[in-house]
N, C-alpha and C positions, 0 to 999 in steps of 0.2 A: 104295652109290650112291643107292640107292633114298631112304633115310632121308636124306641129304643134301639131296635135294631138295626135298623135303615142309620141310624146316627153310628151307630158302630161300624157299621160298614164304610160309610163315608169316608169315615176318620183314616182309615189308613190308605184310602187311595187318594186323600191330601196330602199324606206325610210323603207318599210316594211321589208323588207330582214336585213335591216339595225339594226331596230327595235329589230327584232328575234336573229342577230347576238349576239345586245348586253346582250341581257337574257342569254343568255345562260353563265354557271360559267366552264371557262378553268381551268379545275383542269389537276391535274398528277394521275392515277392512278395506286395502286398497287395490287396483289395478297396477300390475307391471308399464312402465312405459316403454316405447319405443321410439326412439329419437333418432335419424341422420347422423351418421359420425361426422363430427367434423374434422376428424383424420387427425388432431393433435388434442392431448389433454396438458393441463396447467404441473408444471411439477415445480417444487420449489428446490434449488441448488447449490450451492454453495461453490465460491471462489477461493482456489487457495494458490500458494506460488507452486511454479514448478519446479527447482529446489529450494531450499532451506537450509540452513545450518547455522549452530550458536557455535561460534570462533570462541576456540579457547585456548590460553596456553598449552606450550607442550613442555615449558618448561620452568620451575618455579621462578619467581622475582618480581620486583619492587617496577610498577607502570610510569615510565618516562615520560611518553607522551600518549598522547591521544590525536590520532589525525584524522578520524572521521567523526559526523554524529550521525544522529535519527534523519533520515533523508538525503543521504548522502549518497550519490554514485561513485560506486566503486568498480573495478577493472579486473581480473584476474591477474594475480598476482602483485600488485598494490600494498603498498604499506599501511597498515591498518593503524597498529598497535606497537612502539616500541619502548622494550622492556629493559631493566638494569639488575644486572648480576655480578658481582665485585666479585667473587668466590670462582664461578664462572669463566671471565677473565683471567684471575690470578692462574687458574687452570691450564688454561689456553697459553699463557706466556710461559709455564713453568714445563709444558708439555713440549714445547719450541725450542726452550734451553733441553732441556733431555734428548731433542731429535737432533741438536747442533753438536754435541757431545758425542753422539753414538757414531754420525757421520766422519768426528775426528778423529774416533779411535776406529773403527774400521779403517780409515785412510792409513793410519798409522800403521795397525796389523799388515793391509795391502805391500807399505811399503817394507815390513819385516819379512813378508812373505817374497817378495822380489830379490830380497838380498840373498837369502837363505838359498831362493832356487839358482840364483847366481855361483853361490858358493859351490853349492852340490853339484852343479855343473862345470866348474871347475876342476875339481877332483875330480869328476868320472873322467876327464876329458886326462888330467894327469894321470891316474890310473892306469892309465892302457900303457905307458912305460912304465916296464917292470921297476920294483923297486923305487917309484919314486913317490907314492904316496901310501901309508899305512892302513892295514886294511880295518884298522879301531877308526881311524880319522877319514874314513868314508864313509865306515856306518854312520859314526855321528854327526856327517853334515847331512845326512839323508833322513834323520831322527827330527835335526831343529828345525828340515826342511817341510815334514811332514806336521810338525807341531805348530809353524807360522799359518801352514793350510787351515788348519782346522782352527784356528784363530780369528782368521780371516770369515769362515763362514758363522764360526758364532756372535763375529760382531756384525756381521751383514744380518742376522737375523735380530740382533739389537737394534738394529736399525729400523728393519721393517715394524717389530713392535712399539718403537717409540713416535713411528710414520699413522700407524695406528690410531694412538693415542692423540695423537696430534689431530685427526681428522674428527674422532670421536670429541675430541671438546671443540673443535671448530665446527660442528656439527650443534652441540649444546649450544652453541653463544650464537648460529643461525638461527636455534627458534627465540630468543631474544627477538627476530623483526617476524610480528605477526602480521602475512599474505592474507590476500583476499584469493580466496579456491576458485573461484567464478565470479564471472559479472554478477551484479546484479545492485540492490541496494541495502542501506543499512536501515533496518525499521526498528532497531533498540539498542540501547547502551545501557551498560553495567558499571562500566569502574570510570576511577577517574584517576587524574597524578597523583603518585603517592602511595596507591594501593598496596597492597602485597598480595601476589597470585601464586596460588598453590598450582601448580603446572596440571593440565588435565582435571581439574573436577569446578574451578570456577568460568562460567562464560562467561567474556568479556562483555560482544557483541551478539547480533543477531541478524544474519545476511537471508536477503531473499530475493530469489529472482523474477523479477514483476514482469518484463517485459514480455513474457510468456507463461501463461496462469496455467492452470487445472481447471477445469470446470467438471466439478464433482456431483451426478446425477444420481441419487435413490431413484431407478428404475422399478418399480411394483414387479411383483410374480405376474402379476395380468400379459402385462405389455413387454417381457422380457423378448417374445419369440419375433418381434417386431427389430430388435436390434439390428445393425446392420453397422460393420463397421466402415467410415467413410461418408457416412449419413451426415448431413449437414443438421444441425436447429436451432433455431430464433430464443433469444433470453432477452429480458428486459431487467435492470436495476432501477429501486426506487432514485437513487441519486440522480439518474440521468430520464426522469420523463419521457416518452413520447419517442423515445431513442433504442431501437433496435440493433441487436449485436449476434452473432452467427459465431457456428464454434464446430467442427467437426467429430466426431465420433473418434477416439484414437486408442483405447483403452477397454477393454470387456473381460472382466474378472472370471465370466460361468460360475459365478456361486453367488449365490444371496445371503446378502446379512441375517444369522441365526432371530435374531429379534426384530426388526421391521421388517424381515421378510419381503425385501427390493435388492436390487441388483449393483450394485457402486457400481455406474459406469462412467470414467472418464474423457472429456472432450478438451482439447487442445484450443487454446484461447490465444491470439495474437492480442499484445495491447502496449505496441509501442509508445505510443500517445499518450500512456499511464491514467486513462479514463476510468479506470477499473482498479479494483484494488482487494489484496487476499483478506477473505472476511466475508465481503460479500454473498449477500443471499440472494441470487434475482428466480427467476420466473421464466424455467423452460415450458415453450412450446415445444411438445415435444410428442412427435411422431406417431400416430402408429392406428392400426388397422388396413386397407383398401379400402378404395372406392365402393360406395353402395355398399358398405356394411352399415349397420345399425346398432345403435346404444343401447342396451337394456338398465331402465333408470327403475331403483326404488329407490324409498325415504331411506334413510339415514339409519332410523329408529327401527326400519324393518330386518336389518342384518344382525344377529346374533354371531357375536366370538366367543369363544371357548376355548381350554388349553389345547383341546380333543380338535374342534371345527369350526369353520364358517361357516355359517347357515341360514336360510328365512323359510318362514312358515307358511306354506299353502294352505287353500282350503279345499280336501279334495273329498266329495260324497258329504260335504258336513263336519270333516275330521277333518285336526292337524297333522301336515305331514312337512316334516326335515326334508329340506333341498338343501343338500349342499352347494355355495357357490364359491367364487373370488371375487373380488371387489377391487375395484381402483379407485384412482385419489377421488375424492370430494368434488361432486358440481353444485355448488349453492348444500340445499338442505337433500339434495339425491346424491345416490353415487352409482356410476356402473357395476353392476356384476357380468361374470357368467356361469355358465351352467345349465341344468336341466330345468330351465322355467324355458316361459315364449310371454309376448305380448300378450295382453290384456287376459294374463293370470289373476287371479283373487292373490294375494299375502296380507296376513297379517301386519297392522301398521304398524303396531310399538310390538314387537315381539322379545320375548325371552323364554331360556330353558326353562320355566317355570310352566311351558305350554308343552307338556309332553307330545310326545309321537301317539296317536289315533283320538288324545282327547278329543268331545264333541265342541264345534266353536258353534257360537247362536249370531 
């Protein structure tokens, strides 16, 4: 009976022990590190031109010529693209005989109007001797004199409408020679002789200006406050090895991209030399901290994202505890944070929300 008992007892302070064992979350823990800044971290960037545009007509017709291709330097204001429009033309010459037309019969009205005020000036001037002019044959030179007037002004405003007209289809048969809007170069081609271009919705070409780039920096939330605009920094392209290129700060949006959560900021690229080219992804060294600040490096696997937070897991009295931090780009298998940790902190190594807030860690 005795032993009976003792075994019953037992039993449930294994199941407890049991119990405790399994609460408990076996993690691996690591140390925070802390590392020397070295005042610039790696960002990757992208090159693109500093303008662009797909040339298009402005007005429908059949592509005459083609005087550029792919690689070709163009000029502002250069003939790109000339187009043929029969209909266009017929316009433009039909709108010339109408302005030559209206020109002659104004001339005409003018010189009806000359005679008429001649006339009525006549009579008034006989008039003033009694009885020698009838006072019906005064009115009525002063009637045709007043009706050649208004003759006059309705075909001067024929005129102006058909000067109109005239400008407006010589206006249409100008966009016929498609210009280059700015230097720069041609890095595509669409049509060729023969086409038929609906004016406005097909691009022909596609200009861009290389000789002066963008250099487009995803800046992290970390290192925004480090900006500084006029800031010079170092990029490398795989194309060019061993070959260092420098770009200035010239662009600062003050907003981060809603989804990577970095800052587009733009730096001004010279590249006369056309070494460079839009497309490109090189490799900013790029600024930021003072002197004798210090890195705070954990793994990789020790930062948890969420929709809610960034976070890694301490280990504090034996419990997990949420630190919120930020993180910047990747060094190898670490990456910078900040926040309320310090050097040679205990975290969790592979961490996830799967480790609640005060669980015990063994």
């Amino acid at each position: 009976m005795f032993i009976h008992k003792r075994i019953c007892l037992v039993f449930p302070l294994v199941c407890c022990l049991s119990a405790f064992s399994q609460s408990l979350a076996h993690v691996e823990m690591v140390k925070v590190e802390s590392r020397p800044s070295a005042r610039t971290v790696p960002l990757t960037a992208e090159l693109a031109p500093f303008l662009q545009t797909d040339i298009e007509a402005r007005a429908p017709g059949y592509v005459e010529k083609v005087l550029v291709d792919r690689g070709s330097q163009v000029h502002k204001g250069q003939l790109l693209v000339q187009l043929s429009a029969p209909e266009i033309n017929s316009q433009t010459a039909a709108s010339e005989a109408n302005l030559h037309q209206a020109e002659a019969e104004a001339a005409q009205a003018e010189a009806q109007e000359a005679a008429a005020e001649s006339t009525s000036t006549k009579l008034q001037e006989a008039a003033k001797t009694p009885g020698a002019v009838a006072g019906n044959e005064l009115l009525q030179a002063q009637k045709q004199r007043d009706a050649a007037k208004a003759l006059v002004d309705s075909r001067r405003a024929a005129v102006r409408t058909a000067k109109e007209r005239l400008q407006a289809s010589q206006a249409m048969q100008s966009y016929l020679r498609v210009i280059a809007p700015f230097d720069g170069m041609i890095t595509d081609r669409f049509v060729n002789p023969g086409m038929l271009i609906d004016g406005g919705h097909t691009p022909m070409l596609r200009l861009q200006q290389v000789a002066h780039l963008r250099l487009i920096v995803p800046v992290p939330e970390t290192y925004t406050g480090s900006i500084v605009k006029g800031t010079s920094a170092v990029f490398h392209v795989p194309a060019h090895p061993g070959k260092s290129y420098s770009a200035k700060v010239a662009r600062i949006p003050n907003a981060l991209d809603q989804q990577s959560r970095a800052m587009m900021v733009e730096l001004d690229v010279s590249n006369k030399d056309g070494g460079l080219a839009p497309g490109m992804y090189p490799t900013v060294d790029w600024p930021v901290g003072g002197i004798g600040e210090n890195l705070l490096l954990v793994p990789a696997t020790s930062v948890v994202t969420t929709t809610e937070r960034t976070f890694v897991i301490a280990s504090v009295n034996g419990r997990a505890h949420w630190i919120d931090v930020r993180k910047g780009p990747p060094m190898g298998d670490n990456v910078p944070v900040r926040g309320e940790i310090f050097a040679g902190q205990s975290i969790v190594k592979r961490a996830s929300d799967e480790i609640r807030e005060g669980a015990p860690l063994s």
